[in-house]
C-alpha positions in Angstrom: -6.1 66.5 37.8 -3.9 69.5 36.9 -4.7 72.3 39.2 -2.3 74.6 37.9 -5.3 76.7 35.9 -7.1 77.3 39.0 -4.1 77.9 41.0 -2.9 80.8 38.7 -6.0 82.6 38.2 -6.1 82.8 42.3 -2.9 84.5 42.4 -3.4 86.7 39.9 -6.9 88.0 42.2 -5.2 87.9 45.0 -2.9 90.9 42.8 -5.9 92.5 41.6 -7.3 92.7 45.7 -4.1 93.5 47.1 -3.7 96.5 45.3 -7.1 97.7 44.6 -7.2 97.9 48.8 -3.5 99.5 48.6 -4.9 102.0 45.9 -7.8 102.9 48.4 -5.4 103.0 51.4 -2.9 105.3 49.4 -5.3 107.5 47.4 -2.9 106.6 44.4 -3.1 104.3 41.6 -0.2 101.7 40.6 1.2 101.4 37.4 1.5 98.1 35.9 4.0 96.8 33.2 2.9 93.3 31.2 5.7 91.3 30.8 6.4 88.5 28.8 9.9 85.8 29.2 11.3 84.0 26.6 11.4 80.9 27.8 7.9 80.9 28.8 5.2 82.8 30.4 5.3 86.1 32.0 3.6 88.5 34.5 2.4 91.6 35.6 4.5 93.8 37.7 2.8 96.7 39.5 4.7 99.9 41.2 3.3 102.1 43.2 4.3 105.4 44.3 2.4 107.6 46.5 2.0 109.6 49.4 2.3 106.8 52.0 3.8 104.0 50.5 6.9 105.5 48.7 7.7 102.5 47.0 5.5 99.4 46.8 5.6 96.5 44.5 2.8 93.5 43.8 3.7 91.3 41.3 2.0 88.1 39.8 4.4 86.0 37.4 3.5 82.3 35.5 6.7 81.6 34.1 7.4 78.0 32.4 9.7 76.1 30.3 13.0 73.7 30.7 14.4 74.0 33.9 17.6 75.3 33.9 20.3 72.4 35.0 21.7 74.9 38.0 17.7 75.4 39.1 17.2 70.9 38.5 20.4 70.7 40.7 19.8 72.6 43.4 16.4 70.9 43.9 17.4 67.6 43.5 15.3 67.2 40.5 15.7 65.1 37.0 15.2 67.8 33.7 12.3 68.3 33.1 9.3 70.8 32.3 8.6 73.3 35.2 5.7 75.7 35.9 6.1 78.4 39.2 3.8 81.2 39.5 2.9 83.0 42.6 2.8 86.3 43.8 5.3 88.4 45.8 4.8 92.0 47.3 7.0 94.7 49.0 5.9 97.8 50.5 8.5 100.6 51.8 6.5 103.6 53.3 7.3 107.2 53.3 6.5 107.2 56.9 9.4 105.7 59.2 7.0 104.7 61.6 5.5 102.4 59.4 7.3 99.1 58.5 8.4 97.5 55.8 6.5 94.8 54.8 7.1 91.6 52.4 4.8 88.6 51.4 5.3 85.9 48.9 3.1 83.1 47.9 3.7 80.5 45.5 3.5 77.4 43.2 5.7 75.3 42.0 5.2 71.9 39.2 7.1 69.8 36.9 6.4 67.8 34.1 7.8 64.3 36.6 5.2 65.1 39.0 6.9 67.0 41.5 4.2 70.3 42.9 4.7 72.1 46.2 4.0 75.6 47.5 6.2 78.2 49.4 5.8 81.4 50.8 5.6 83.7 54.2 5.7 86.8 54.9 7.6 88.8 57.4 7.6 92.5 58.7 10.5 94.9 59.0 9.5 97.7 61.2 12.1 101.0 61.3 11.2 101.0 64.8 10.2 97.8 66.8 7.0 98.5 68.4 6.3 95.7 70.5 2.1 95.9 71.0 2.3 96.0 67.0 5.1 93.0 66.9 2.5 91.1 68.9 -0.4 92.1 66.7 1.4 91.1 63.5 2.3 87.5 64.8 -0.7 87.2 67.0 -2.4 87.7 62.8 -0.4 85.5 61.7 -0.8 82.9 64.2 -4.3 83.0 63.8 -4.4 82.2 60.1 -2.0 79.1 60.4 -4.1 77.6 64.0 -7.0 77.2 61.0 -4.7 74.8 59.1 -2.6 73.1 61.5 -2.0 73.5 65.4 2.1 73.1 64.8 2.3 75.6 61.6 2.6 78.8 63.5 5.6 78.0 65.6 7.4 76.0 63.2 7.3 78.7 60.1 7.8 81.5 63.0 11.5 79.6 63.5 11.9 79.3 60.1 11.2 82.9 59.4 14.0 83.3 62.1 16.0 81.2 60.5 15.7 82.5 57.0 15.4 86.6 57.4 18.6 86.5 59.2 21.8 89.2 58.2 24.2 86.2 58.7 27.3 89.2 58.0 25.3 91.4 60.7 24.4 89.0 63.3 21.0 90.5 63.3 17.5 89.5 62.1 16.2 91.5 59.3 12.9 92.4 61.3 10.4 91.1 63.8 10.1 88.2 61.2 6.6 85.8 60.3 6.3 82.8 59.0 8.1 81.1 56.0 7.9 78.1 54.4 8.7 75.7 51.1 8.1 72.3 49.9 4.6 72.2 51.1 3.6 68.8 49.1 1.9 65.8 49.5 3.7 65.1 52.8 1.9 68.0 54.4 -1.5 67.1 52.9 -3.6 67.0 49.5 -3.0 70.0 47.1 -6.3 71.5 48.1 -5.4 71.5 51.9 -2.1 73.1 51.3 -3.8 75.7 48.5 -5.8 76.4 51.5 -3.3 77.6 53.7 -1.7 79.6 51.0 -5.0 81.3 50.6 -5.2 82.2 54.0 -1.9 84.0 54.3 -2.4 85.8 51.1 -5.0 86.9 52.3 -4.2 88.1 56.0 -2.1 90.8 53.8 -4.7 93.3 54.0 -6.0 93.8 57.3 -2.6 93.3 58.8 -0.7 96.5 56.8 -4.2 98.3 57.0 -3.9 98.4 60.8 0.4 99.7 60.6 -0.7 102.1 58.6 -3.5 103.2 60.4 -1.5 103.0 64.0 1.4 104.9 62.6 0.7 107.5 60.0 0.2 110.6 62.1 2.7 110.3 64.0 5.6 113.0 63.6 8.7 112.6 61.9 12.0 114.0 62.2 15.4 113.9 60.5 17.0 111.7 63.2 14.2 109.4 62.4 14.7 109.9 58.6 18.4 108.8 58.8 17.3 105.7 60.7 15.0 105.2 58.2 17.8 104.9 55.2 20.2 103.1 57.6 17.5 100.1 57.9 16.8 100.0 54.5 20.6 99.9 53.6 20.1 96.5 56.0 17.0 95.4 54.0 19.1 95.7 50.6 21.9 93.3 52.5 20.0 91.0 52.8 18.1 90.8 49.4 21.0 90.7 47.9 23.2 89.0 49.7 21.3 86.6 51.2 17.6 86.1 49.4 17.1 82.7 47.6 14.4 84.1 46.0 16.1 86.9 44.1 18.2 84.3 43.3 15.8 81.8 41.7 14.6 85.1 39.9 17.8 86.0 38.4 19.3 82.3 37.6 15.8 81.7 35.5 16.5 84.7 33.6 13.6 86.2 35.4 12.6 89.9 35.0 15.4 92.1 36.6 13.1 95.3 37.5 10.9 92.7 38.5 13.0 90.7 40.7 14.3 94.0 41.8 11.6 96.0 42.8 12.1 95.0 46.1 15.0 97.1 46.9 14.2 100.9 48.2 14.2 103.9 47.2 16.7 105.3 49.4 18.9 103.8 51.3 22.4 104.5 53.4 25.4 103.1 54.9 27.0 105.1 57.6 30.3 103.9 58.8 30.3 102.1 62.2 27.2 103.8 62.8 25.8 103.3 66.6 22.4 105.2 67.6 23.4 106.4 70.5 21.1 109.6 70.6 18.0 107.9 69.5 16.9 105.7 72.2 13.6 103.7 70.0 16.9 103.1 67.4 18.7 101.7 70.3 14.9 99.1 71.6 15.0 98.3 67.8 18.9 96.9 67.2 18.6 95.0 70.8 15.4 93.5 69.4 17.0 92.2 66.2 17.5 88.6 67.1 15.8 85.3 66.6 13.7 83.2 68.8 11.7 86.2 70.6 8.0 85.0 71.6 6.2 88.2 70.3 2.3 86.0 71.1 2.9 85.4 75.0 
């Protein structure tokens, strides 16, 4: 039985919760632009910007059609049909003590009888505040112990693995969880829809708390220039180094879509070392993979 129905009118309520919470969080309303692709299907892409998130995206998409033969070759697939839809979200606050946040969750089919899901989502803090590192994967451990016992540590690596600045030598953040190719090998479709559901919807409570820890706190312009220094490292990566901007853009995907996950603002100071700002200095020495943030 094809699934694919149910599976995309989940995602597009998980959108509709995710920002309606956002919207309450912010005070400010997002502004949505209906999009349609011509080779198939299409989405809703939904920007917000307001007084604590700066520059937030959530995005549902259903795209379908031929798979291109660059997209059939790089997943080892015949031609054929294809369906993916999911949802994918990225929140930069004003505030540079709250982090950056990213979540994806999605669905992938073709017409040969190939379906498997993908996702994760990882945090990107300014400044590395290790109670709230712990919190975040503690969350996120939580959510996968309900599915499987070995889930937790084996998406944490690959979260490790994945949000890595190869050029840098550094992690992007205090990473999550990722993962892809969640098929039949894993379990039925409803056991691995399951799991998707739970991280989608761990979203909420877990930025609800940042924001909530972190938004009185003062700011100054030494932390406002670290602030536009780690978002110049969050636009390396994407760009450089993100396979699913990538996918986006080889489909012939929606640019200010696929896009919208890049900052408002962001620098690159030369050889820059933070020296005089001794959280900076915590954060870049806790850049690395395979740090146990649940012990």
């Amino acid at each position: 039985m094809d699934k694919s129905t149910e599976i995309i009118d989940w995602f597009k309520s998980l959108q509709d919760t995710i920002c309606g919470s956002l919207e309450a969080l912010d005070g400010n309303q997002f502004r949505e632009d209906l999009w349609e692709r011509s080779g198939g299907g299409g989405g809703r892409t939904r920007i917000l910007n307001g007084d604590i998130i700066e520059k937030g995206g959530v995005n549902f998409s259903a795209v379908h059609g031929n798979m291109p033969d660059n997209i059939a070759s790089k997943l080892g697939l015949p031609e054929n049909k294809f369906l993916a839809t999911g949802v994918s979200i990225v929140l930069h606050p004003k505030s540079p003590h709250i982090p950056i946040i990213h979540m994806n969750v999605r669905y992938f089919q073709t017409d040969s009888g190939h379906w498997w899901f993908g996702g994760g989502i990882d945090l990107t803090p300014h400044y590395i505040v290790e109670d709230q590192a712990r919190f975040f994967h503690q969350s996120l451990k939580a959510a996968c112990d309900k599915h499987h016992p070995g889930y937790y540590s084996e998406f944490k690596t690959w979260a490790d693995d994945y949000f890595f600045i190869r050029h840098r030598d550094e992690t992007r953040g205090i990473g999550g969880i990722f993962f892809d190719r969640l098929n039949e090998e894993r379990g039925s479709l409803d056991e691995n829809f399951a799991f998707v559901k739970a991280v989608g919807n761990a979203f909420v409570p877990i930025y609800t708390h940042m924001v909530e820890k972190n938004l009185e706190r003062p700011i100054t312009e030494q932390d406002l220039l670290w602030q536009r220094l780690r978002r110049g490292r969050y636009v390396e990566f994407n760009l450089v180094w993100d396979k699913g901007t990538k996918f986006g853009l080889d489909t012939n995907g929606r640019t200010e879509s696929i896009l919208m996950s890049l900052p408002p603002q962001a620098n690159w100071v030369y050889d820059f070392r933070p020296e005089d700002n001794p959280a900076a200095t915590v954060t870049q020495s806790l850049l690395k993979k395979g740090i146990d943030w649940v012990v």
